[in-house]
C-alpha positions as CSV (number, residue, x, y, z in Angstrom):
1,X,75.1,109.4,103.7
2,X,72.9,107.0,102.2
3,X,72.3,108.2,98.6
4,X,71.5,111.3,96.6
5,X,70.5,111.7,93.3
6,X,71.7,114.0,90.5
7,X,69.4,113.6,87.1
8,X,70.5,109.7,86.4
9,X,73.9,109.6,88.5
10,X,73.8,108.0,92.2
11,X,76.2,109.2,94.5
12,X,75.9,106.4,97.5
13,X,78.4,105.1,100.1
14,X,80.0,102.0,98.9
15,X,79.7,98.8,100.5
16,X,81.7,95.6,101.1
17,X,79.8,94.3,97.9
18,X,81.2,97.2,95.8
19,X,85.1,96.6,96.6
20,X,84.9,94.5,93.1
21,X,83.9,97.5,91.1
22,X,85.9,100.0,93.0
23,X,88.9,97.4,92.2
24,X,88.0,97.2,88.6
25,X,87.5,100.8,88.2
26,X,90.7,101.0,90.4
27,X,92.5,99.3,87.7
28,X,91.4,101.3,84.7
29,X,93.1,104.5,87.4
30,X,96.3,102.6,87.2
31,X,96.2,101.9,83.5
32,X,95.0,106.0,83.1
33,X,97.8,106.8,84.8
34,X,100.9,105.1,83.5
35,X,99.9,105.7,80.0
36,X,100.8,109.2,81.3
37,X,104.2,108.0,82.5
38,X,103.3,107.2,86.1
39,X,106.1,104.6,87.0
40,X,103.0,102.2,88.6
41,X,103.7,98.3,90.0
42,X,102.0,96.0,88.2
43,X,98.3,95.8,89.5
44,X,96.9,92.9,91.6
45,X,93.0,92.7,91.5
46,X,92.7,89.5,94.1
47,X,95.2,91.2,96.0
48,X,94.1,94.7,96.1
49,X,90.4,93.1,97.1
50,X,91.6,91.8,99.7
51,X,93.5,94.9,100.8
52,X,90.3,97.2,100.3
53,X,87.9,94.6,102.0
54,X,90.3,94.1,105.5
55,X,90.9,98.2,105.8
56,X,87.3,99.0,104.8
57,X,85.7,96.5,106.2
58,X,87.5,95.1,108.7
59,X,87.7,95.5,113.2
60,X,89.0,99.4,112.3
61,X,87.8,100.6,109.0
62,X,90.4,103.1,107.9
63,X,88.7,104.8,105.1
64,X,85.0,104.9,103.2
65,X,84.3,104.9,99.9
66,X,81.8,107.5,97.8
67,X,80.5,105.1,94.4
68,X,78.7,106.8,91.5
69,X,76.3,105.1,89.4
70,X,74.2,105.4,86.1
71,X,71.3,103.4,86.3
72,X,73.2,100.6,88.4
73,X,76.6,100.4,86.4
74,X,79.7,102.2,88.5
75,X,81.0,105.0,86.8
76,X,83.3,106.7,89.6
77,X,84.4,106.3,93.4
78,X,86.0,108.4,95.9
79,X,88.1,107.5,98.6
80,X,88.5,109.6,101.7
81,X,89.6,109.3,105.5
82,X,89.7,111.9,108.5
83,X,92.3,113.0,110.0
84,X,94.0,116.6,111.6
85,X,95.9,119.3,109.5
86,X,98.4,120.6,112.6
87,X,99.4,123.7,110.6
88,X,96.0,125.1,111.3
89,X,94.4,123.2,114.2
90,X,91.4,121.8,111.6
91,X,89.6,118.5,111.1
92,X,89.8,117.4,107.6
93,X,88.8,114.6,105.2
94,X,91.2,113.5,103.4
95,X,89.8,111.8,99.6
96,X,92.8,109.5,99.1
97,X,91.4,108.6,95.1
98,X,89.0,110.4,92.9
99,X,88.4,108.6,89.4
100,X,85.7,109.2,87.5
101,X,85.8,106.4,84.1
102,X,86.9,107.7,80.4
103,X,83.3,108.2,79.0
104,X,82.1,109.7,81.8
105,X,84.2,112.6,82.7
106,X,83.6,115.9,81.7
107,X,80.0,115.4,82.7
108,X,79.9,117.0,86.3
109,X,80.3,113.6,88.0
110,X,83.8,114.5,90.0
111,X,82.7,118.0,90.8
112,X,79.3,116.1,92.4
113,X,81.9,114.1,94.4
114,X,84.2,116.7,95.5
115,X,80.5,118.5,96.7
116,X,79.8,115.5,98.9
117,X,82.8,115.0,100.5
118,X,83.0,118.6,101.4
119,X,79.0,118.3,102.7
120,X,80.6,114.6,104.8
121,X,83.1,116.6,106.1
122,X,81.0,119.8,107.3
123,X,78.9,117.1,109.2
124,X,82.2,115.1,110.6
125,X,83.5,118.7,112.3
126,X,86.1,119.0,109.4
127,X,86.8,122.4,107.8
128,X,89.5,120.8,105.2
129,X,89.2,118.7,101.9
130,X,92.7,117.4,101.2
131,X,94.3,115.3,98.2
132,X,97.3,114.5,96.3
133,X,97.3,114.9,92.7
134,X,100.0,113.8,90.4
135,X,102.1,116.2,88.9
136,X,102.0,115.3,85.3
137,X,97.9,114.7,85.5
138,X,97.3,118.0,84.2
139,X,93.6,116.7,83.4
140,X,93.0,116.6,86.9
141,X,95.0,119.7,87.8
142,X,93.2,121.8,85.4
143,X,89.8,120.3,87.6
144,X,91.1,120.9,90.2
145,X,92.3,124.5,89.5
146,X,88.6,125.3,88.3
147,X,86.9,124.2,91.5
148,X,89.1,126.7,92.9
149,X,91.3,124.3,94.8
150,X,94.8,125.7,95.9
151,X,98.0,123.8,95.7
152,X,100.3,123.2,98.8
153,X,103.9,123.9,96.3
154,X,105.5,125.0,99.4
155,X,105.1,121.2,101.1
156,X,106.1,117.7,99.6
157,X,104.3,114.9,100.4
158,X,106.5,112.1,102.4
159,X,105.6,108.1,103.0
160,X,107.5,105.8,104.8
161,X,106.7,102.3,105.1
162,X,106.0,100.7,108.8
C-alpha cells in the first residue's frame, strides 16, 4: 500500500525515516498506558530506535508499520505481522500496536486503520485480524467491541523469552 487518503488524514506505510515518530508516538502509548496502571519498564527512545530500525528494516524485516498523518504531522501508527492461526488452518495479520494520539481519537482515525489492515490482509491471503488488548484499557475494549471484534476469553496469551 502506498497511501490513501481519508478527508485530511494519510494512511501510508511507514518508512525507515518514520521509526523517530512511531518511537515518539510509541512513548506517549507507554505513558497512556501506565497512567492506567500498566506495570511498564521504563522507556528507552535510542534504544527502542534501534530495535524498530534492525527488525523493520533490517536482512528479515519482521513486521511493517501503517503511519497516519494530518497534513504531514503523525497522529497514529499500526503495527502488524503475518503469521498462521492453527486452530482454524487461516493466514492472518497480526497488528501488534494500534495508537492513535490523545487529541485525535474519537475521530475515525483507528477504525481507518483497522479497515486497512483488514484490506493488507485480504491481498496477503489472510482471513484473520488478530491483537492483544490490555485488560484494564477499557477505551480500547469498548473500540474494539463496537467494530464488532470478538474476544478469545477462552485462550491466554503466553511469551517466553529466547
Amino acid at each position: 500500500m502506498n497511501k490513501t487518503v481519508y478527508d485530511d488524514i494519510i494512511i501510508r506505510s511507514a518508512e525507515r525515516d518514520d521509526m523517530s515518530k512511531i518511537v515518539k508516538m510509541a512513548a506517549e502509548f507507554v505513558d497512556y498506558l501506565s497512567s492506567l496502571g500498566e506495570p511498564r519498564a521504563n522507556f528507552d527512545a535510542e534504544t527502542n530506535l534501534e530495535k524498530l530500525l534492525k527488525h523493520g528494516f533490517g536482512a528479515k524485516p519482521l513486521f511493517s508499520t501503517l503511519i497516519a498523518e494530518n497534513n504531514g504531522d503523525a497522529v497514529g501508527y499500526a503495527i502488524y505481522s503475518y503469521g498462521f492461526w492453527a486452530d482454524s488452518f487461516q493466514g492472518t495479520i497480526f497488528m501488534t500496536d494500534l495508537f492513535v494520539r490523545q487529541t485525535w481519537r474519537s475521530q475515525g482515525i483507528g477504525q481507518i486503520m483497522i479497515e486497512e489492515l483488514q484490506h493488507i490482509g485480504r491481498n496477503n491471503d489472510c482471513e484473520l485480524l488478530m491483537w492483544t488488548v490490555w485488560n484494564d484499557n477499557s477505551l480500547a475494549r469498548k473500540f474494539y467491541d463496537k467494530l464488532g471484534a470478538i474476544s478469545l476469553d477462552d485462550e491466554i496469551f503466553m511469551k517466553l523469552d529466547i
